[in-house]
C-alpha positions as CSV (number, residue, x, y, z in Angstrom):
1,X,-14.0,31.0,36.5
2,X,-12.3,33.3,34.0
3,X,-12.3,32.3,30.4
4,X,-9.9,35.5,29.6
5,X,-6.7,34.4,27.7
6,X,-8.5,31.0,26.7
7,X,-11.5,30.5,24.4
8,X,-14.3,28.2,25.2
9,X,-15.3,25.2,23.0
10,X,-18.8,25.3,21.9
11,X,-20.6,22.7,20.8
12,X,-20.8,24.9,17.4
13,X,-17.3,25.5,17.2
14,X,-16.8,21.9,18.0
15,X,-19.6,20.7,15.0
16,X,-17.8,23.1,12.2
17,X,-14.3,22.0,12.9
18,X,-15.5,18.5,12.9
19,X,-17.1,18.9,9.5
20,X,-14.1,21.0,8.1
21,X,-11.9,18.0,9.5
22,X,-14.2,15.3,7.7
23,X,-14.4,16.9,4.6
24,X,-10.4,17.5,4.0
25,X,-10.2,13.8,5.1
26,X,-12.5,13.3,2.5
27,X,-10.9,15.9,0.0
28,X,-7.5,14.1,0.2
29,X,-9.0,10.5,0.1
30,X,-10.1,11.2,-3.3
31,X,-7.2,12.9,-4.2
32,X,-5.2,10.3,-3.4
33,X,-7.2,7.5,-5.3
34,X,-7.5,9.2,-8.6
35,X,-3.4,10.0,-8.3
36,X,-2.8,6.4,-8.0
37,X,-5.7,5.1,-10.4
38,X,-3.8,6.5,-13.3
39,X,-5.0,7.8,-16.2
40,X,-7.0,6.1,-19.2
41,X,-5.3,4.2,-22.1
42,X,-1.8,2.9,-19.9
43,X,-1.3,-0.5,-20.1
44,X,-1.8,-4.1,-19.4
45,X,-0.4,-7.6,-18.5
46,X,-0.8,-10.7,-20.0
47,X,0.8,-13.7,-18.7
48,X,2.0,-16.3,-20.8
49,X,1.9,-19.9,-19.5
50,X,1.6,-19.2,-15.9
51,X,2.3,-21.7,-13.6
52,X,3.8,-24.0,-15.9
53,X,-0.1,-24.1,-17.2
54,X,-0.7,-23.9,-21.3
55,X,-2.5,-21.2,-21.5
56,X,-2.5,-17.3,-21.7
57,X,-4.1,-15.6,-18.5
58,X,-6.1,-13.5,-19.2
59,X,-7.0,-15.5,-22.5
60,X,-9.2,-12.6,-23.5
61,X,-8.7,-9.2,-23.0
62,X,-10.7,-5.7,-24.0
63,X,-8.9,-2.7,-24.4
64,X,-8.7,1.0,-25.4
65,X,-7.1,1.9,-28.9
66,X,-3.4,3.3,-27.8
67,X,-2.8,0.5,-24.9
68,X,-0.2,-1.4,-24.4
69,X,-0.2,-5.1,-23.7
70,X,2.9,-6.7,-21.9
71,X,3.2,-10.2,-22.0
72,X,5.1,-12.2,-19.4
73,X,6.5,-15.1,-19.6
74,X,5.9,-17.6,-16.7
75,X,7.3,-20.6,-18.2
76,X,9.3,-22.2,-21.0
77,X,9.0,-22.9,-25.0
78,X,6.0,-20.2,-25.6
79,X,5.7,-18.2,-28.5
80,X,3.2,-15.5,-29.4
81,X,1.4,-15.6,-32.9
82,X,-1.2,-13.6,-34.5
83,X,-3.3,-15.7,-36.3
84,X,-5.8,-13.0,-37.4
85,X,-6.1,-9.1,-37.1
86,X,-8.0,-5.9,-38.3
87,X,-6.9,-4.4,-41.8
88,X,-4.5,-1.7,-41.1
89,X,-3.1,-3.5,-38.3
90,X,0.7,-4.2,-37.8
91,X,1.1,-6.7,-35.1
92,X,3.8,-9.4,-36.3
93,X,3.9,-11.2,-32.7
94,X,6.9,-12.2,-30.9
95,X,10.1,-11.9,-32.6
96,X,11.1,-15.0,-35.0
97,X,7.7,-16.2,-35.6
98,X,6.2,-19.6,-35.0
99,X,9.9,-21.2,-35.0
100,X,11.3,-18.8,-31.9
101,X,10.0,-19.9,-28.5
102,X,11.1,-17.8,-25.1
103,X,11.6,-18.9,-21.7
104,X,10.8,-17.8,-17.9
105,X,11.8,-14.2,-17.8
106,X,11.2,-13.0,-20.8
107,X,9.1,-9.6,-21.9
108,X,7.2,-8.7,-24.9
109,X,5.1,-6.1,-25.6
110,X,2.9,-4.2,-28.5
111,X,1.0,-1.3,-28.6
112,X,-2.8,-2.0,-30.3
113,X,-3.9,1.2,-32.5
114,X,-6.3,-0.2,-34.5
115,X,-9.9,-1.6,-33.4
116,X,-11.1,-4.5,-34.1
117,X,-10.1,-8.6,-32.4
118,X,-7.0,-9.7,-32.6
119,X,-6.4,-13.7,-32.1
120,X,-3.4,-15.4,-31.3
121,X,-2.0,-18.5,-30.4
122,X,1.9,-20.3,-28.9
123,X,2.5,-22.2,-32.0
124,X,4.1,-25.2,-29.7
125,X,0.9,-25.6,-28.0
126,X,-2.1,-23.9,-30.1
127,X,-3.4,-27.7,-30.2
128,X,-3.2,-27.9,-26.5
129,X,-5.5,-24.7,-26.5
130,X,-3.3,-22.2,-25.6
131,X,-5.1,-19.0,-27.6
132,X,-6.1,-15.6,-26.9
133,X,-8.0,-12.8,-27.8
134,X,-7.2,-8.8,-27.3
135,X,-10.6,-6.6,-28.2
136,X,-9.6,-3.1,-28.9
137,X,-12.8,-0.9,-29.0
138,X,-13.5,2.9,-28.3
139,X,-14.3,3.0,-24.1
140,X,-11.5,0.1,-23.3
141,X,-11.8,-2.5,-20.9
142,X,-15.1,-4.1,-20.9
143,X,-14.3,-7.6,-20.2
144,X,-16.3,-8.2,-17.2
145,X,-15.6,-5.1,-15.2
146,X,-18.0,-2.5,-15.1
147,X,-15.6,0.6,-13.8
148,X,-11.9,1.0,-13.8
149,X,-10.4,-0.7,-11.1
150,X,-9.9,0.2,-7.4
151,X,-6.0,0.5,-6.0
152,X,-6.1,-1.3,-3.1
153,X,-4.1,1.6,-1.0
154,X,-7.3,3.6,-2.1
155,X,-9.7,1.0,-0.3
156,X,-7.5,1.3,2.9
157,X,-8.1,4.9,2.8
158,X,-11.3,4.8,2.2
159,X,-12.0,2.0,5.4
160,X,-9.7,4.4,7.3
161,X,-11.4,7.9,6.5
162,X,-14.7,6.2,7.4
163,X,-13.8,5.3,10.8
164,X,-12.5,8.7,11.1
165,X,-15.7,10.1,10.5
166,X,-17.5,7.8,12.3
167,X,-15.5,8.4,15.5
168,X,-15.8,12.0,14.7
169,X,-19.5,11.9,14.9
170,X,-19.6,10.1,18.1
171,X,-17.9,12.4,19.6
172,X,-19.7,14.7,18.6
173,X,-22.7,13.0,19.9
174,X,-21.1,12.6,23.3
175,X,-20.5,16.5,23.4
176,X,-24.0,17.4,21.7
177,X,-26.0,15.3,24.5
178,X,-23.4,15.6,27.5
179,X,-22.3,19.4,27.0
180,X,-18.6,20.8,26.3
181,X,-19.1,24.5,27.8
182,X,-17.0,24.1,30.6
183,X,-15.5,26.9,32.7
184,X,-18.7,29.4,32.2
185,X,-20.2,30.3,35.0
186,X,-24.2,29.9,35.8
C-alpha cells in the first residue's frame, strides 16, 4: 500500500495530540470557572422572612470590607434595624426606621466599609427572634465555607472535561496495545 498523499497515524502522533487535546480542554475548563466565579468583594443576599418564616436567612453572615449586602423581602411587615455597629460606621437600616415595615417584593441594600459586627433586628418581630448578624473582617466570607464557592456550570464542566479525558485515554489504550499503523507494508 502507498501512504503518498496521506500521512500515517502513529501511536506518537496519536499520544501528543491526545495530550494537546486534554490539556486545552483543561486550559478552557479553568478559564471558564474563574470567568464566572467573579471576582473578590461583589456582593451578597440576604433574605428577609422567607417563606412566610420570622427570621432572616442567612441570620449570620461574614464578609469582606466593600461588599454589598442585598436584602430580599420574602414576605410582609419586616423591617431592618441596626441595633449595634462599629464606630465609624454609617448603617441607618431600612428607610423610616422601626415604624416603616415593607412587603413581598421589596429590595434594600447597603454597602459595609467598616470592620467590625453589625446586629440587627425587624422591629415587628425582634421578640419572635428575628435578628441577624453581618461580620465584616479583612479575608471575607468565613462563615462555614472554607473556599469561595463553586458555580455550578463550572462543576458540569469539570464532570464533562473528565470524561473527555478519560475516554481519551482509553482510546488511547486501545491504540497503544492493538496498534494504529495501518497501511504500512511488512
Amino acid at each position: 500500500m502507498s501512504t503518498e498523499g496521506s500521512e500515517s497515524v502513529t501511536r506518537r502522533g496519536f499520544m501528543r495530540a491526545a495530550t494537546g487535546t486534554a490539556a486545552a480542554a483543561g486550559a478552557a475548563g479553568t478559564a471558564v470557572a474563574q470567568e464566572e466565579g467573579g471576582g473578590g468583594g461583589g456582593s451578597e443576599e440576604v433574605i428577609v422572612g422567607p417563606g412566610g418564616s420570622l427570621v432572616f436567612e442567612p441570620a449570620e453572615l461574614t464578609i469582606a470590607p466593600g461588599t454589598t449586602v442585598n436584602f430580599v423581602w420574602e414576605s410582609d411587615n419586616h423591617n431592618v434595624v441596626p441595633e449595634s455597629q462599629p464606630d465609624g460606621a454609617n448603617w441607618e437600616g431600612t428607610e423610616g426606621g422601626e415604624s416603616k415595615t415593607y412587603d413581598t417584593g421589596h429590595e434594600y441594600s447597603h454597602t459595609f466599609e467598616t470592620t467590625g459586627t453589625y446586629e440587627y433586628f425587624c422591629q415587628p418581630h425582634k421578640t419572635a427572634g428575628m435578628v441577624g448578624t453581618i461580620t465584616v473582617q479583612e479575608g471575607g466570607a468565613s462563615s462555614g465555607s472554607s473556599g469561595p464557592a463553586i458555580p455550578s456550570s463550572a462543576k458540569t464542566l469539570s464532570i464533562a472535561t473528565t470524561a473527555a479525558l478519560v475516554f481519551t485515554l482509553g482510546l488511547a489504550y486501545f491504540f497503544i496495545k492493538y496498534g494504529g499503523d495501518y497501511g504500512q507494508a511488512e
